[in-house]
N, C-alpha and C positions, 0 to 999 in steps of 0.2 A: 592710267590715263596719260595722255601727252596733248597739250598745250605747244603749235609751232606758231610764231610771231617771223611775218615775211615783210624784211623792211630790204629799201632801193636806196634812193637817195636820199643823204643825210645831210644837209650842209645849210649856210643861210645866204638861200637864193639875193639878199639884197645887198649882199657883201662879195655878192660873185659879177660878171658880166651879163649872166641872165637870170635876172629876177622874175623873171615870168615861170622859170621851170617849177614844176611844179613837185616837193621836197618836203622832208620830214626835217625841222630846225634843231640845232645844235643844242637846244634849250629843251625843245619838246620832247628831244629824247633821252637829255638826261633826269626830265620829270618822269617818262613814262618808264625807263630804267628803274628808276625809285619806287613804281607803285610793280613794279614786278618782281623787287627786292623784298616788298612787304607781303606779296602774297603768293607768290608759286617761290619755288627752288629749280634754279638754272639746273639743266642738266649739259651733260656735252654728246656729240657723235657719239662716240664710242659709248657712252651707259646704253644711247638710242638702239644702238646696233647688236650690242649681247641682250637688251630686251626684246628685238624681233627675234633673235635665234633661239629663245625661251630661256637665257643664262643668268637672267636678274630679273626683276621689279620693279617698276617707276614707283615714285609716290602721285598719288591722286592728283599734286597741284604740280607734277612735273612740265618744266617750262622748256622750249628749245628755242632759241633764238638764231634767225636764217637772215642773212643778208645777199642778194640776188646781185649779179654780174661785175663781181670783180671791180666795183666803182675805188680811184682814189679816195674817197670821201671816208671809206670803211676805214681806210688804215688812218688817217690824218683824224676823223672825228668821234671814232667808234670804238677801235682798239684801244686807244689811252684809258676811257671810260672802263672797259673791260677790264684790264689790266691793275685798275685802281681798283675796283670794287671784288677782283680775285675769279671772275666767274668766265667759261667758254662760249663762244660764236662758234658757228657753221658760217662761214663766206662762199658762196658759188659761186665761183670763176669760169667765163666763157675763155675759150684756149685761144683764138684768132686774134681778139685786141692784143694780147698781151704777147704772141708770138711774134705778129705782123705789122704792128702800130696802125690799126686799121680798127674804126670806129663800127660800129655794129648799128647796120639798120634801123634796128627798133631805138638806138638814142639817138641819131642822125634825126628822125621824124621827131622826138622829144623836144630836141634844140628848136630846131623847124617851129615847132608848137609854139615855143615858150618867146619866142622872137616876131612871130604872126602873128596880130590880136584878132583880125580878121577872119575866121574861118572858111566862113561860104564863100570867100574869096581867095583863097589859102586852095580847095581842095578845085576850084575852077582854074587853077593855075595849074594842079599837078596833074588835071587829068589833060589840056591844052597842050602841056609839053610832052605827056604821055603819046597826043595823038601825033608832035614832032615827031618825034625817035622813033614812033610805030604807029605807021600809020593803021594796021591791022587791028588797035585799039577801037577803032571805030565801030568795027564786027564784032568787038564785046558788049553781050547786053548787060551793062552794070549792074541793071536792078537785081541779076540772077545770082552777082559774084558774091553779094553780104547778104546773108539769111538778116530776115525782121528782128530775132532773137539778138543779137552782136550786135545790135544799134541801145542795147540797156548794159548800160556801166552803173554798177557803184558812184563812183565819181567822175565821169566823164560826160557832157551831154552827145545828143545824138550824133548831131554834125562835125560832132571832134570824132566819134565812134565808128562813124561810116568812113572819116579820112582814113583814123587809124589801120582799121580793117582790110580796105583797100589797098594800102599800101603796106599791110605786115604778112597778108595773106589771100586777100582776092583777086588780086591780079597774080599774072603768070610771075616768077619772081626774076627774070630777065625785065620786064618792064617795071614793076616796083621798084626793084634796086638802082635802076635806070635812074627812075624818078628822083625818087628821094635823094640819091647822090646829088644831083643836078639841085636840087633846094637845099641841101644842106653846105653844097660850094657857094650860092647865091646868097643864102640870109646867114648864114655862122660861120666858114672856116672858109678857107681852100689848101690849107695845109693841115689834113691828115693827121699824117702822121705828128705831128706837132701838138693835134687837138687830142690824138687817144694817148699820149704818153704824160698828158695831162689828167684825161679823165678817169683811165682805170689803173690800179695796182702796175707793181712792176713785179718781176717773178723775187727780187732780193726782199721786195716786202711783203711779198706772200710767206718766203721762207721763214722772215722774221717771226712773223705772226705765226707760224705751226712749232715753230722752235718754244713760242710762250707757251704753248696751250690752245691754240685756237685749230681749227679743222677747217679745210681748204677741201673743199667737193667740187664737183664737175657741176656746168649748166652748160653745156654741148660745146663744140667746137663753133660753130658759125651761128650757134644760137637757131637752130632752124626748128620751124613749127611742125615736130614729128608727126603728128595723124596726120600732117599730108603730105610727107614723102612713103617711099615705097620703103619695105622694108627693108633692104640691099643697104638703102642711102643711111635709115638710120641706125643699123651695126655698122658702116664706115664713120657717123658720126659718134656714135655713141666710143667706138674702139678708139677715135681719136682723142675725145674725152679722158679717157683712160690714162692712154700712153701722156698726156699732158700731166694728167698730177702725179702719173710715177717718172717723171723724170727727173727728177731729184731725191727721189728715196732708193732707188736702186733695187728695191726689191717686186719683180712683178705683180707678186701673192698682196699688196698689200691690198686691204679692205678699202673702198670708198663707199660715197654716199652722192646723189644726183636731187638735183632741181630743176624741174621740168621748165626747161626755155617758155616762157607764155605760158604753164601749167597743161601742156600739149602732151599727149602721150594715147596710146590705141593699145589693141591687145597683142600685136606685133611688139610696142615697146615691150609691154609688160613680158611677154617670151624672152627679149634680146639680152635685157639690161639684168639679172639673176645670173646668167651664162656669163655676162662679164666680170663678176665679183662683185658687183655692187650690193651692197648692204640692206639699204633705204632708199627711197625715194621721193620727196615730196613733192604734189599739186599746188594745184592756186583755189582751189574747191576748198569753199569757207567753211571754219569748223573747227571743233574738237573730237581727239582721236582715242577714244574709250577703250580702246586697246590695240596691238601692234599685229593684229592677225595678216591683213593686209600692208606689208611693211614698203611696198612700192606701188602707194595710193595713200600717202599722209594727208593728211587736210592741212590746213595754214589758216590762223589770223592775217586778217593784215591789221598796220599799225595803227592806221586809222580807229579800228575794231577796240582797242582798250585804250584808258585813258592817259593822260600827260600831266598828272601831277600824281605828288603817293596819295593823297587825302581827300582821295577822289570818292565820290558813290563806286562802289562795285560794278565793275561792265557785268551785263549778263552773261557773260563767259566763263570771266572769273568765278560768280555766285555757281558753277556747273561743279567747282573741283574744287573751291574750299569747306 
């Protein structure tokens, strides 16, 4: 059995410039650290990865801990934590922040969020400048672009869900990224490059961190929502991927592991990503994984999902695998 816990951002929003973003605190996760110390046993990549090729065994409460997009926050809040307590992380790193000092859509709209308290006023603006830039916006029928389904989040309500969507996926992505750029120069940066070499990793503390122990996997080059490119676009991103975490190990052959950008992925991914050497793969499809037969279709907690202190009631997760 494997237990993957998928955590984003770690940090304490009311000691940063934006307190609205929405975060897993410095505190809460070294509680919830502590109740996953009491009851699974961390594993790393690598045990993950000779358990799909049938070379080992997990134990029943094996735990994997995944951390999504290569944020600063990983290395400044997470890593030390790790490093004290002896046990490994999976970090998935998108290649383009950290190439190009270029902020990535889906936190562009995060910030956006966390700086607007307004909503229904928030997404009458992005679609008003949408109808600037393109006027041909107008010949879109909205209601068509987000299925009813994508308006229920876990944690999101509707009118943040139908922004979201809109802008990470429903619109053509020549106009989304239009958009969102245009909001996120307006309410949080207008230097860039300035704001991504703040928010995510740099490659010397990526190195750092795999030099400890830790495992540095792909989450795509431009982060793009693979069922909906063609499959041409996603072996250019996914090979991008690639060539990003071996260029500092030197050796082509080495093994990786992926996390699906937005947990996006079709049966085309599932053909592409075996042909490139990848190991594993994990979803955003909630759950535990009773075994590795399907080794690039993991489930994931999210952090929400198990508790933040060790002396807590048992999530019903945990009660599955102790």
């Amino acid at each position: 059995m494997l237990t993957a816990v998928m955590y984003h951002y770690v940090r304490d929003p009311d000691d940063t410039r934006f307190p609205g973003l929405k975060s897993l605190s410095s505190q809460d996760f070294r509680g919830q650290l502590e109740y996953i110390l009491k009851h699974y046993r961390v594993c790393s990549a690598s045990e993950v990865a000779e358990a799909a090729q049938g070379k080992r065994s997990l134990r029943k409460n094996s735990c994997l801990l995944t951390f999504d997009d290569g944020l600063a926050d990983h290395y400044h809040a997470v890593f030390p934590l790790m490093l004290k307590h002896g046990i490994p992380g999976c970090f998935y790193v998108a290649a383009k922040p950290v190439l190009e000092y270029a902020v990535l859509d889906v936190h562009k709209l995060h910030f956006v969020l966390a700086v607007c308290p307004e909503k229904p006023k928030l997404l009458d603006e992005a679609l008003e400048l949408g109808r600037q830039l393109f006027p041909e916006l107008d010949d879109l029928p909205l209601e068509t672009l987000v299925a009813p389904r994508e308006l229920y989040s876990r944690f999101d309500k509707p009118d943040v869900m139908l922004l979201k969507r809109l802008l990470q996926k429903g619109l053509p992505e020549n106009i989304r990224s239009a958009i969102v750029g245009e909001l996120f120069r307006k309410y949080v940066s207008r230097d860039e490059a300035a704001f991504a070499r703040e928010l995510y990793m740099s490659v010397g503390q990526m190195q750092e961190m795999r030099s400890k122990g830790m495992h540095i996997g792909g989450h795509g080059h431009r982060h793009r929502w693979m069922a909906t490119i063609t499959g041409e676009e996603q072996r250019a991103e996914l090979e991008q991927t690639r060539a990003f975490l071996q260029t500092d190990r030197g050796d082509i052959n080495v093994w990786w592991s992926l996390a699906y950008p937005y947990g996006s992925y079709n049966a085309q991914t599932l053909d592409i990503v075996p042909k490139l050497g990848c190991s594993f793969a994990l979803t955003t499809e909630v759950g535990i994984n009773s075994d590795l037969r399907n080794p690039y279709e993991l489930r994931r907690l999210d952090t929400n999902d198990l508790p933040c202190t060790a002396n807590a009631p048992l999530s019903k997760w945990t009660e599955l695998v102790i």
